[in-house]
C-alpha positions, 0 to 999 in steps of 0.5 A: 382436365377438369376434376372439379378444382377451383369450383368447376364442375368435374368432366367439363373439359374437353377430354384432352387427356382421352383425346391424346390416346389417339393423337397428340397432332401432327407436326406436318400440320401449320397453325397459323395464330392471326392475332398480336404475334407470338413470343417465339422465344418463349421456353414452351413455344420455341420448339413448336414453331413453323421455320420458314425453310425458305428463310431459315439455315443455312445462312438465311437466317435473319439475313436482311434478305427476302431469300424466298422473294415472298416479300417479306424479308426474315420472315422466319416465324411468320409476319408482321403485317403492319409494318409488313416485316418479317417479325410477328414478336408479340407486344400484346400477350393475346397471341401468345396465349391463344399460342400456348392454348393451341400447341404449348410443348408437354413433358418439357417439365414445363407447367403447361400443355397445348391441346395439340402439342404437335404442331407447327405454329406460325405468328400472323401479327396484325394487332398491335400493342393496344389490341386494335388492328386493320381489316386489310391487315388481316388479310394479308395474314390470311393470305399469307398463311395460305400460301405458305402452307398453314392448314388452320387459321386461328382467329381470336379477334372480331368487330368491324362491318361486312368486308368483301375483301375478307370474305373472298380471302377466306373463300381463298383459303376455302378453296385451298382446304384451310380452316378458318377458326373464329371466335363468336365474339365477347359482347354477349349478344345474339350473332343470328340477330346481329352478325359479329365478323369474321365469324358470322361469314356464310362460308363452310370452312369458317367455324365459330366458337363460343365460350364456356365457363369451368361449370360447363355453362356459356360465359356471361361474356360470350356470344352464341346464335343458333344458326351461327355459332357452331360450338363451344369450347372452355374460354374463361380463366384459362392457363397459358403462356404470356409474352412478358418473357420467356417464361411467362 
């Protein structure tokens, strides 16, 4: 809720507090945040996290056993795909922010807010500590967010060429329904002109999101494109959860 504070311009925002007289999100629906994981231990992210049913309770949990033969063992919050194990705990903070954005708890007297605080979000890590990760990687998070059940895929990340792999597991996804959110890049260059993957991917449910600033105007960083960049949304000096510790 932008009034204007710390030199913005007032109303440039995205009218969350209008948007929540007519919904706050829905806890049937699975985010899944691509990114260096999520510190679901976090005191504004604890109670928003997808539980896995088939590995969590009833003595499942954390157990040193793959209890719904999916092949990762205690994934209870999601995966870790680059040691294919089932703990996506964030050693970065970029995904813990981007988690908090999405869906941080409200009226926990907590100081922060997700946009959709009802929500289920699940950890798909495939960046490491350094911020750097693998194409095939990604995919796997992909793959797995779709087939247990995440409807939006969240995916804060780019660089890299063309991948046919990439593509056709974001066409899977398609075809499941499942919206594929991706930023449109931080170099400030001109997508149309030189395409920035995963975002600039010919698929209708890919959605690329540039940033702007708190004047409502497009950040020096930001990429855009006329035909490839489809909106954009507040991307700069935002407040967020952090993965330093549990109240970070």
């Amino acid at each position: 809720r932008n009034t204007g504070q710390s030199g913005g311009q007032a109303g440039a925002d995205i009218s969350a507090t209008s948007a929540w007289d007519l919904t706050t999100g829905s806890t049937n629906v699975i985010v899944a945040v691509i990114d260096t994981g999520i510190r679901y231990t976090h005191r504004d992210l604890t109670n928003q996290m997808w539980r896995n049913p088939g590995e969590s309770g009833g003595g499942k949990e954390n157990n040193g056993i793959d209890d719904d033969n999916n092949g990762y063992v205690d994934d209870v919050f999601g995966i870790n795909a680059i040691d294919d194990s089932g703990d996506p705990f964030d050693d970065n903070d970029h995904g813990t922010h981007c988690a908090g954005t999405i869906g941080a708890a409200a009226n926990d007297g907590n100081p922060h807010v997700g946009v959709a605080w009802r929500v289920r979000l699940m950890g798909c890590k495939f960046l490491g500590g350094s911020g750097g990760g693998s194409t095939s990687d990604a995919i796997k998070c992909v793959d797995y967010a779709v087939s247990m059940g995440a409807k939006i895929l969240n995916n804060s990340w780019g660089g890299g060429g063309y991948s046919q792999a990439l593509y056709d597991s974001i066409n899977n996804a398609r075809t499941a329904g499942v919206i594929f959110l991706a930023a449109a890049g931080n170099s400030g260059t001109d997508n149309d002109q030189r395409p920035f993957y995963p975002c600039n991917y010919n698929l209708d449910n890919v959605i690329s999101v540039a940033a702007l600033t708190r004047n409502n105007v497009l950040a020096d960083f930001s990429n855009f494109g006329e035909t490839t960049v489809d909106l954009a949304a507040p991307g700069e000096s935002i407040y967020s959860t952090t993965a330093n510790s549990d109240t970070s």
